[in-house]
LUMGUMI-829697 format. One line per field, with one value per residue: residue in three letters; chain; residue number from 1; x, y, z of N, C-alpha, C in turn. Coordinates in steps of 0.1 Angstrom, whole numbers. Example, Ala and Ser with C-alpha at 12.3 -4.5 7.8 and 13.67 -1.06 7.14 Angstrom:
2
rest c(ALA/SER)
kette c(A/A)
nr c(1/2)
n.X c(132/128)
n.Y c(-57/-22)
n.Z c(78/71)
ca.X c(123/137)
ca.Y c(-45/-11)
ca.Z c(78/71)
c.X c(132/129)
c.Y c(-33/0)
c.Z c(78/79)
REM end
This chain:
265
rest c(UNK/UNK/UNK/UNK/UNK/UNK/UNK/UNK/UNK/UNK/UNK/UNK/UNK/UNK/UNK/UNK/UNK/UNK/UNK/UNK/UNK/UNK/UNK/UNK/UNK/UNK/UNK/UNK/UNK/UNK/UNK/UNK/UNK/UNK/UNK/UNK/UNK/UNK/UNK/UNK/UNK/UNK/UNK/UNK/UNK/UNK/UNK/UNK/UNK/UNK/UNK/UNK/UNK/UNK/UNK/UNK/UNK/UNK/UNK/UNK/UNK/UNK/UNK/UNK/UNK/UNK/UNK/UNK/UNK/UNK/UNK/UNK/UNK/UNK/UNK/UNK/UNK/UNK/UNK/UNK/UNK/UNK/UNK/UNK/UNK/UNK/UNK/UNK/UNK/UNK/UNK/UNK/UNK/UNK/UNK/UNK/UNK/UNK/UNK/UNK/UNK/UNK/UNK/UNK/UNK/UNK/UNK/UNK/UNK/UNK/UNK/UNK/UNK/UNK/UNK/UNK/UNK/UNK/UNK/UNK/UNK/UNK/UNK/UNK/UNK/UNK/UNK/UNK/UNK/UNK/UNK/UNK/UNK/UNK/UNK/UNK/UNK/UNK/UNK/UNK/UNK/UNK/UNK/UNK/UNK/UNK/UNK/UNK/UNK/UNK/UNK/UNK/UNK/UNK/UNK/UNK/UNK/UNK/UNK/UNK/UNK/UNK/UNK/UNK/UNK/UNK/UNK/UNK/UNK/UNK/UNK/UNK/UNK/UNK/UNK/UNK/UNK/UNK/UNK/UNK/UNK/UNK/UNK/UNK/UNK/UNK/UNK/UNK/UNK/UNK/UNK/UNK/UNK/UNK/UNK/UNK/UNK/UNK/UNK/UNK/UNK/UNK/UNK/UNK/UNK/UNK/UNK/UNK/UNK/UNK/UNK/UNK/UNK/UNK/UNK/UNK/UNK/UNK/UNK/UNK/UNK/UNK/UNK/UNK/UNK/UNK/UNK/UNK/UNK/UNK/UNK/UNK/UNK/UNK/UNK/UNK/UNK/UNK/UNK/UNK/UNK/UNK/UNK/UNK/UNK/UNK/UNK/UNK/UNK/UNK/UNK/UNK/UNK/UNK/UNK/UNK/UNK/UNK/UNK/UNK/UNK/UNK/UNK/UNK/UNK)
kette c(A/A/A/A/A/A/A/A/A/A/A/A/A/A/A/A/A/A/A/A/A/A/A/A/A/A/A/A/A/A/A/A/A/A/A/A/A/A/A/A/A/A/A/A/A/A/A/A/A/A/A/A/A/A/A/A/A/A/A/A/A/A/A/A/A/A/A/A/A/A/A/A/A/A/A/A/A/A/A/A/A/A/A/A/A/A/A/A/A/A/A/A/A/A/A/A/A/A/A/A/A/A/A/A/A/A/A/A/A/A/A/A/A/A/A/A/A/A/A/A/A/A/A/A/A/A/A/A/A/A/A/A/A/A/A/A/A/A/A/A/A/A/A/A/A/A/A/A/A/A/A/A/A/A/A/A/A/A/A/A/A/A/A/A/A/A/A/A/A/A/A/A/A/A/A/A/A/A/A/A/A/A/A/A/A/A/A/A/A/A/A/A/A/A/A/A/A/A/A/A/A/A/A/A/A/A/A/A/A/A/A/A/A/A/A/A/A/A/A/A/A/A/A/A/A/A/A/A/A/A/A/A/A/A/A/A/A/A/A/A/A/A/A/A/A/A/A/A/A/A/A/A/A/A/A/A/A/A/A/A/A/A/A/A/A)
nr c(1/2/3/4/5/6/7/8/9/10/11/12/13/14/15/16/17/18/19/20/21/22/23/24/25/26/27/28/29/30/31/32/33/34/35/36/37/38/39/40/41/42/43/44/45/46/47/48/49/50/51/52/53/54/55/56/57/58/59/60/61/62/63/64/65/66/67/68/69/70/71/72/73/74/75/76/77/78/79/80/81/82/83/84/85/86/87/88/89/90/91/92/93/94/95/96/97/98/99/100/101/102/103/104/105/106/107/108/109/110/111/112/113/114/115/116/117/118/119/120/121/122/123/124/125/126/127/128/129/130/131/132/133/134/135/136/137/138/139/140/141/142/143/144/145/146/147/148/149/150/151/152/153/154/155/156/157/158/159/160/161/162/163/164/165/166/167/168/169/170/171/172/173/174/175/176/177/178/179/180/181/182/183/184/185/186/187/188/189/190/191/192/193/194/195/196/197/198/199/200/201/202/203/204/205/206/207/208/209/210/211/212/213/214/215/216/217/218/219/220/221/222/223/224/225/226/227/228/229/230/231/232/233/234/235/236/237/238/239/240/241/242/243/244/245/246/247/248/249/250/251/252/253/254/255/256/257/258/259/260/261/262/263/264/265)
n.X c(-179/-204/-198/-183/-202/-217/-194/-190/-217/-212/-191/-204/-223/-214/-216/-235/-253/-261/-296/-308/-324/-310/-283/-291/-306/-281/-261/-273/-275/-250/-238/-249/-252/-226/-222/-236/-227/-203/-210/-223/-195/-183/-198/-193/-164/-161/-149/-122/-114/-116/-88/-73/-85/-95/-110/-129/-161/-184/-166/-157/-187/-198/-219/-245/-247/-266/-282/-263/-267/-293/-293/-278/-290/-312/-301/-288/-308/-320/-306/-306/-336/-328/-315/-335/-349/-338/-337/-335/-311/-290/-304/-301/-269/-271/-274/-256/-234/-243/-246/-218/-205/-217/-209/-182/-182/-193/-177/-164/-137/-118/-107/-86/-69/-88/-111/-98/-100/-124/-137/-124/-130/-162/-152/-142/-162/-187/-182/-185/-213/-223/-223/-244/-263/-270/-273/-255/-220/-187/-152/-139/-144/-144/-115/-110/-121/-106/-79/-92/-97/-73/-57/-70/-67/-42/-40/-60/-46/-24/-34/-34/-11/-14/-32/-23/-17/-46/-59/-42/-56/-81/-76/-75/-63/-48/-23/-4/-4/0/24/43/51/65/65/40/40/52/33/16/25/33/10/0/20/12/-10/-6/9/-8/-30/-20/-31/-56/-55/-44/-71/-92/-104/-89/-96/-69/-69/-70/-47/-29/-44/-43/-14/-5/-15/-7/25/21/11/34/53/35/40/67/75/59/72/97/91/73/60/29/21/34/21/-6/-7/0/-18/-40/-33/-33/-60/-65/-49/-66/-88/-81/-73/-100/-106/-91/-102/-130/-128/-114/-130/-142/-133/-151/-171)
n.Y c(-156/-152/-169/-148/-130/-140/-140/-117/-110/-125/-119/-87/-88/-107/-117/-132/-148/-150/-149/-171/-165/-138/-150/-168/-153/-132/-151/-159/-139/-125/-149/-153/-130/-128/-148/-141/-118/-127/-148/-125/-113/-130/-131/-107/-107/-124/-120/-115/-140/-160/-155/-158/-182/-202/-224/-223/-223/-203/-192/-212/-224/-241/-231/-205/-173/-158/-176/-174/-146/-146/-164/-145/-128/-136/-148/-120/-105/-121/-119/-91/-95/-110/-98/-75/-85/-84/-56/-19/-6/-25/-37/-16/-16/-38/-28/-12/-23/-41/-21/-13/-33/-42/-16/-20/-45/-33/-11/-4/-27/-16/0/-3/2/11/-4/-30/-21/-16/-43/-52/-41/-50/-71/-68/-57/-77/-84/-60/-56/-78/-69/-51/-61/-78/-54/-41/-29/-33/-21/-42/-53/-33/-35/-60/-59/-43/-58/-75/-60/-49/-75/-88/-68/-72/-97/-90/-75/-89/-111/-90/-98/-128/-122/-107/-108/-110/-88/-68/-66/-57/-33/-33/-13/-23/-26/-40/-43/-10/-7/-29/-61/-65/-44/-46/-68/-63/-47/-60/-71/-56/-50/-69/-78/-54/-60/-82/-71/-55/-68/-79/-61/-62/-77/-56/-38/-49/-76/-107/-138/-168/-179/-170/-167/-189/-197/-170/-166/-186/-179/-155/-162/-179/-152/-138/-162/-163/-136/-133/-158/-143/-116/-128/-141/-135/-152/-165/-194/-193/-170/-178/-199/-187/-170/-189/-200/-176/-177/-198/-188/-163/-177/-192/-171/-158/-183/-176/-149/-153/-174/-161/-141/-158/-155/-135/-146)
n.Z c(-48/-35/-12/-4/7/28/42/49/63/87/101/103/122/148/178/166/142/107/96/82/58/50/49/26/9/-1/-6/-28/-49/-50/-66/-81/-97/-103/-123/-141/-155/-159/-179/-201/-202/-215/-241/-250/-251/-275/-304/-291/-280/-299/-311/-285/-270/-286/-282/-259/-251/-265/-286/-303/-309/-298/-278/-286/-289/-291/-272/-248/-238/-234/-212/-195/-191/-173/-154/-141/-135/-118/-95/-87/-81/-60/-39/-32/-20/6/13/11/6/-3/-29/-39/-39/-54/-79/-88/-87/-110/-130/-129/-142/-169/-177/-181/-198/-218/-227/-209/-203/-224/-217/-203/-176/-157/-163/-152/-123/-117/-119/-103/-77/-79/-74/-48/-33/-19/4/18/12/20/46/49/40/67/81/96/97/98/107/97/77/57/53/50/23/10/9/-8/-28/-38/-42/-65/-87/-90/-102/-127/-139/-146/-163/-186/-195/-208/-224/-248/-272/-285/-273/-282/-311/-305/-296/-269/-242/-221/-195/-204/-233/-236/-223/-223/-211/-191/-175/-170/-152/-132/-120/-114/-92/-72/-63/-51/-32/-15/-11/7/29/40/50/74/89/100/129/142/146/151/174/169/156/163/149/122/108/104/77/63/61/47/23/19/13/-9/-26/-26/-39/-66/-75/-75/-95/-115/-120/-131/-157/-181/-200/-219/-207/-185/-170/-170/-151/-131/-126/-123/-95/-80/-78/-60/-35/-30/-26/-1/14/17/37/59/64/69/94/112/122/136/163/176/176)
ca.X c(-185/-214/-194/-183/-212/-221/-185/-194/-224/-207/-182/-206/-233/-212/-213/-249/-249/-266/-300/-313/-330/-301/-273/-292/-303/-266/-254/-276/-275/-235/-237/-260/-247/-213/-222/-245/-217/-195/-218/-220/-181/-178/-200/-182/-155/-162/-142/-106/-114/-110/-74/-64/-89/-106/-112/-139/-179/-184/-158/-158/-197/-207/-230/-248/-243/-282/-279/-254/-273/-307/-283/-265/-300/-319/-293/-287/-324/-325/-294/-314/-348/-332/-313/-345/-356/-326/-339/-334/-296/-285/-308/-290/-257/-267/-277/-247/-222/-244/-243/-204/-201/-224/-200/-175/-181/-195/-167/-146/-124/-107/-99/-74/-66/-102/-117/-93/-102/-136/-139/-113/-140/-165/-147/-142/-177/-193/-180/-196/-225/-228/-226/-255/-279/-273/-276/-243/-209/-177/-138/-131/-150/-135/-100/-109/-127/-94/-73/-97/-93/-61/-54/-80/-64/-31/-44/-63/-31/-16/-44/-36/-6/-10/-41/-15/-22/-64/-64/-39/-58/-93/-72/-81/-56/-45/-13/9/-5/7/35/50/49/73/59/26/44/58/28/6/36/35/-3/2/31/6/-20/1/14/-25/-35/-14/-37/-66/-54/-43/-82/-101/-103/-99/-91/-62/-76/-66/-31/-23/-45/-34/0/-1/-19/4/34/15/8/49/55/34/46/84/73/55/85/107/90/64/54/19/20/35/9/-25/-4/2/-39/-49/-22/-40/-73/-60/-45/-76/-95/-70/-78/-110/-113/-86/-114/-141/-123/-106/-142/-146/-130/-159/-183)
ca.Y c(-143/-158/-170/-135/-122/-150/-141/-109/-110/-130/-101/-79/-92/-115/-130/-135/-158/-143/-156/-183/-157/-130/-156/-175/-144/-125/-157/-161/-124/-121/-156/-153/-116/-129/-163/-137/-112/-140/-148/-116/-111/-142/-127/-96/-107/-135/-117/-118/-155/-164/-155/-160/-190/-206/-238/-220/-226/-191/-189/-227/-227/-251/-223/-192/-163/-158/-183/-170/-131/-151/-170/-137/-119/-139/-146/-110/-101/-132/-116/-81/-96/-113/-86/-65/-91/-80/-39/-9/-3/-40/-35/-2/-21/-49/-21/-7/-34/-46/-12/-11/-45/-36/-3/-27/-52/-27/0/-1/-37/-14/12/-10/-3/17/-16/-35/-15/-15/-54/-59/-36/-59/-86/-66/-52/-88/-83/-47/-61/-85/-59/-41/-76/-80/-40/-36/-27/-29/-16/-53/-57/-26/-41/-70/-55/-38/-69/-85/-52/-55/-89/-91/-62/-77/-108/-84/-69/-102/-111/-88/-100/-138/-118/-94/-103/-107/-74/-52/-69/-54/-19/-33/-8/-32/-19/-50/-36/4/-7/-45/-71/-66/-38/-51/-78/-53/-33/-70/-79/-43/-49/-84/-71/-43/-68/-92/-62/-49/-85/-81/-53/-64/-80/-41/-31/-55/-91/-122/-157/-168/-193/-164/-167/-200/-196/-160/-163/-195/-171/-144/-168/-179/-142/-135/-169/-160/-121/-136/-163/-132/-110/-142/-147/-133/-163/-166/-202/-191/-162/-185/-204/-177/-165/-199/-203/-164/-179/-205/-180/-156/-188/-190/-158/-160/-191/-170/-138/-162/-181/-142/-134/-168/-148/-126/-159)
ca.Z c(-44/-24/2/4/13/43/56/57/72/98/108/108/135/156/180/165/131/100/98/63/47/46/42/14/-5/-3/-12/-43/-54/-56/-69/-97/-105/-112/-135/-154/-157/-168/-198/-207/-202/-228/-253/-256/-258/-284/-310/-286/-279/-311/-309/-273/-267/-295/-274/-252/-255/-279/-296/-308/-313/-288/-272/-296/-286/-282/-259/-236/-238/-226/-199/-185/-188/-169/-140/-135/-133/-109/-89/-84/-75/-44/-33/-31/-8/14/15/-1/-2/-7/-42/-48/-43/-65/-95/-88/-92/-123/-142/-136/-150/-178/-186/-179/-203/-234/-227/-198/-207/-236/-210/-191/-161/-151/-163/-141/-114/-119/-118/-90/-71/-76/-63/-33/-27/-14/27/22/6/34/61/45/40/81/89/105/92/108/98/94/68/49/52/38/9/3/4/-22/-44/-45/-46/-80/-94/-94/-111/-135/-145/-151/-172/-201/-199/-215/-236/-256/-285/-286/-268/-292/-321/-305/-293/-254/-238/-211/-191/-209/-245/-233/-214/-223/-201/-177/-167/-161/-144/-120/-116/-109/-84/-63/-58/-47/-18/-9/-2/18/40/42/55/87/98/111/145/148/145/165/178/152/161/159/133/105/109/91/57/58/57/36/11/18/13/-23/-35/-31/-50/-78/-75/-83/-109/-128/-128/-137/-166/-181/-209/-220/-199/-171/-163/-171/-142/-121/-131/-114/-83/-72/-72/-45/-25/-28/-14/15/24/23/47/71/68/81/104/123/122/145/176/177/180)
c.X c(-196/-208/-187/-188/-213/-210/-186/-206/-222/-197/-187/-214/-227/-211/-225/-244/-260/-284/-303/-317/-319/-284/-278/-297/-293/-265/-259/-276/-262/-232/-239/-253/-233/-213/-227/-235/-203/-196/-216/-206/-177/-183/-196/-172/-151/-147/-121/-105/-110/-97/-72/-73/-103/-111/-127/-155/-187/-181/-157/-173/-206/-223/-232/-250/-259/-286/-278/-263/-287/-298/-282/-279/-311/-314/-292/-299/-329/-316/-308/-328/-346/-322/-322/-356/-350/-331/-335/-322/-292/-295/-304/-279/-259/-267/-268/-233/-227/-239/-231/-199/-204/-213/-185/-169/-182/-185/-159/-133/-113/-101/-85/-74/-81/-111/-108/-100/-118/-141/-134/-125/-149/-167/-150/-153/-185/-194/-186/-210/-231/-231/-243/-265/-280/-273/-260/-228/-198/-164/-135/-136/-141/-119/-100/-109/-112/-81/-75/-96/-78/-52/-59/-72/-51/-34/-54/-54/-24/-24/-42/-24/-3/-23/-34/-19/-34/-60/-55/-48/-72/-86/-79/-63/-47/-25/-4/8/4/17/46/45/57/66/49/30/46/49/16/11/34/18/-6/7/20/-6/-22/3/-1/-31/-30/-24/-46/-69/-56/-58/-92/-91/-104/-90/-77/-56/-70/-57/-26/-26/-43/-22/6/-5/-8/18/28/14/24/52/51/37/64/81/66/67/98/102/77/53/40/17/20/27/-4/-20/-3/-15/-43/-46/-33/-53/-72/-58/-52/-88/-92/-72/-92/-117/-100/-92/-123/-136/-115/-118/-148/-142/-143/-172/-188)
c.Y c(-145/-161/-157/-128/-128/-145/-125/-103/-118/-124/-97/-77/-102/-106/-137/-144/-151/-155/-163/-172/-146/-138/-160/-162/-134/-137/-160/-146/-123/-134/-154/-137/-120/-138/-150/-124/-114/-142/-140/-111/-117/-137/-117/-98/-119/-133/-123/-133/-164/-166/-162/-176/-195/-224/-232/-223/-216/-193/-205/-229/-235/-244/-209/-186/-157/-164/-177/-157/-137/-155/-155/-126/-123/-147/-131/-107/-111/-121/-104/-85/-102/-106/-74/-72/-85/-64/-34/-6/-15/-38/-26/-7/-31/-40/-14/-14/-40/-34/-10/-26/-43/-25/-12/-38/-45/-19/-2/-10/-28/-2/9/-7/5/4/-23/-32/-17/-32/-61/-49/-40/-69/-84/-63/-64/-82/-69/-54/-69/-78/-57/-52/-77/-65/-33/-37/-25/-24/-30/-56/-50/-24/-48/-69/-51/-46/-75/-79/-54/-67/-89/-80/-60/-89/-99/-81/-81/-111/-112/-94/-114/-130/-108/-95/-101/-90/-63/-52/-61/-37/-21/-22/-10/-28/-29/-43/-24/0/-20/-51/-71/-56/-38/-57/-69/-47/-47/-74/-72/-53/-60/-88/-66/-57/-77/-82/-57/-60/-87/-71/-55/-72/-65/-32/-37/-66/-99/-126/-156/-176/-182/-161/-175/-201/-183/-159/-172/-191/-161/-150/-171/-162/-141/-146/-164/-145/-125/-145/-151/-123/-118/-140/-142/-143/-164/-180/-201/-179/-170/-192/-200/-174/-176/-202/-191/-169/-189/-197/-172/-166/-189/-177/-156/-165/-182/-157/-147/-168/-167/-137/-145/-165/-137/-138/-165)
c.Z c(-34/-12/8/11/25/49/62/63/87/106/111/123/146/166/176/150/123/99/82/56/42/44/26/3/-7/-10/-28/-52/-61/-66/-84/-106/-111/-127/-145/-160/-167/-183/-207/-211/-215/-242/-256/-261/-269/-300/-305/-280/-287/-315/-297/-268/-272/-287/-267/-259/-270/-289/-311/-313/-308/-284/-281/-288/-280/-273/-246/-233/-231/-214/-190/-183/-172/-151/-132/-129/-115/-95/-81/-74/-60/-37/-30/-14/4/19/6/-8/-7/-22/-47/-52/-54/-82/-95/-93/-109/-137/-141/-144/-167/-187/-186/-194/-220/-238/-219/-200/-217/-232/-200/-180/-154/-150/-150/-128/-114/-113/-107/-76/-68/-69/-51/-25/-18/3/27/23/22/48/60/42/57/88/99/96/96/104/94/81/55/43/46/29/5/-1/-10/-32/-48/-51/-63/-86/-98/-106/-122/-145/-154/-159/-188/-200/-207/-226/-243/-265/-292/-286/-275/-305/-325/-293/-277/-249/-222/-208/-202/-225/-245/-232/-216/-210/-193/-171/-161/-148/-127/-114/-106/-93/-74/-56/-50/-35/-14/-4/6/29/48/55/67/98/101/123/151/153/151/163/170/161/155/146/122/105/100/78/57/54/48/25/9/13/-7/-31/-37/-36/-60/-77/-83/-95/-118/-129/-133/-148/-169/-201/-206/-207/-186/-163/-164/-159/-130/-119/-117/-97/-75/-71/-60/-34/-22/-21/-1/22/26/35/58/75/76/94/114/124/138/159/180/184/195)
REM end
């Protein structure tokens, strides 16, 4: 999430380079807001862990739960204070992203796909975020963001589907719960196409290198693999495999965002 921010602070001001103080506090802001998000994520859902992944730090006992609640308090808090460094809206945005996490984590996960959406929004907010730490905002930025929502909100989807049985057991209303698993599969799969097809448009809207060509389309080539292995099969195994495969290819696009940003330089 941190390196989201830097790349989009580097879109937005090029051919200039963001300078230490608004790279390094974006970077520690989105950084620190997600780990402590995380914590809190885990202690919520300590109960569906138990089922779906009694191995973890919680649920196992390794780490108390008072613990983790000091941890996710004291990162977030961290997150906010250097996003204030940054100005007024960049501290709006960070209390913004925290309180949907927040409704996120107490209420929204058992709303399914609002939560999905909610969290996959997050994701994407960083390259805004970063505009708004260096003062300038471009359309390229808002393309990306919309790649990374959809991207995350396919892998959200695909989610509930190896958590079916935690999340009917705690009434999480997760499209695979409503609807089975194929249908999630189908609905994680659409969003996954939509974000490959999305991903071709911003030569159409400015100038990027040609550098964002090859880890684009090696991501793009990755999202429709795991898009067919999820409607192939939608086994608990084979989606926590598909889960990890999209965080590769949401890497890959990341380094072909920064690098299409490198034609501006």
């Amino acid at each position: 999430m941190g390196l989201a921010v830097i790349i989009g602070e580097v879109i937005a001001i090029a051919p200039k380079l963001p300078g230490i103080q608004a790279a390094l506090f974006g970077f520690l802001t989105a950084s620190l807001m997600m780990a402590g998000t995380m914590v809190a994520n885990d202690v919520y859902d300590i109960e569906i862990d138990r089922v779906n992944s009694p191995q973890r730090p919680l649920p196992s006992g390794i780490v108390k739960s008072r613990e983790a609640i000091i941890l996710a308090a004291v990162l977030s808090a961290a997150a906010i204070g250097f996003s204030a460094f940054l100005g007024l809206w960049t501290f709006l945005i960070a209390v913004l992203a925290l309180a949907l996490m927040v409704y996120y984590n107490t209420r929204g996960k058992k709303t399914g796909l609002i939560g999905n959406a909610v969290v996959s929004f997050n994701v994407a907010l960083p390259f805004f975020y970063g505009g708004l730490a260096v003062n300038s905002i471009r359309p390229l930025l808002f393309i990306f963001s919309v790649v990374a929502f959809l991207a995350n909100f396919g892998r959200e989807i695909a989610k509930g589907i190896a958590d079916v049985k935690g999340d009917s057991i705690r009434q999480v209303r997760t499209l695979a719960v409503i609807r089975g698993p194929r249908s999630a599969a189908l609905a994680s799969s659409g969003l996954f196409v939509a974000a490959v097809l999305l991903s071709f448009l911003p030569p159409f809207l400015e100038n990027v290198s040609r550098l964002y060509f090859p880890p684009v389309i090696a991501a793009d080539i990755g999202f429709l693999y795991s898009a067919y292995r999820l409607v192939s099969n939608q086994s608990s195994e084979n989606v926590r495999a598909v889960k990890g495969h999209v965080l590769v290819w949401m890497l890959l696009g990341l380094v072909g965002f920064l690098l299409g940003g490198a034609a501006l330089l």
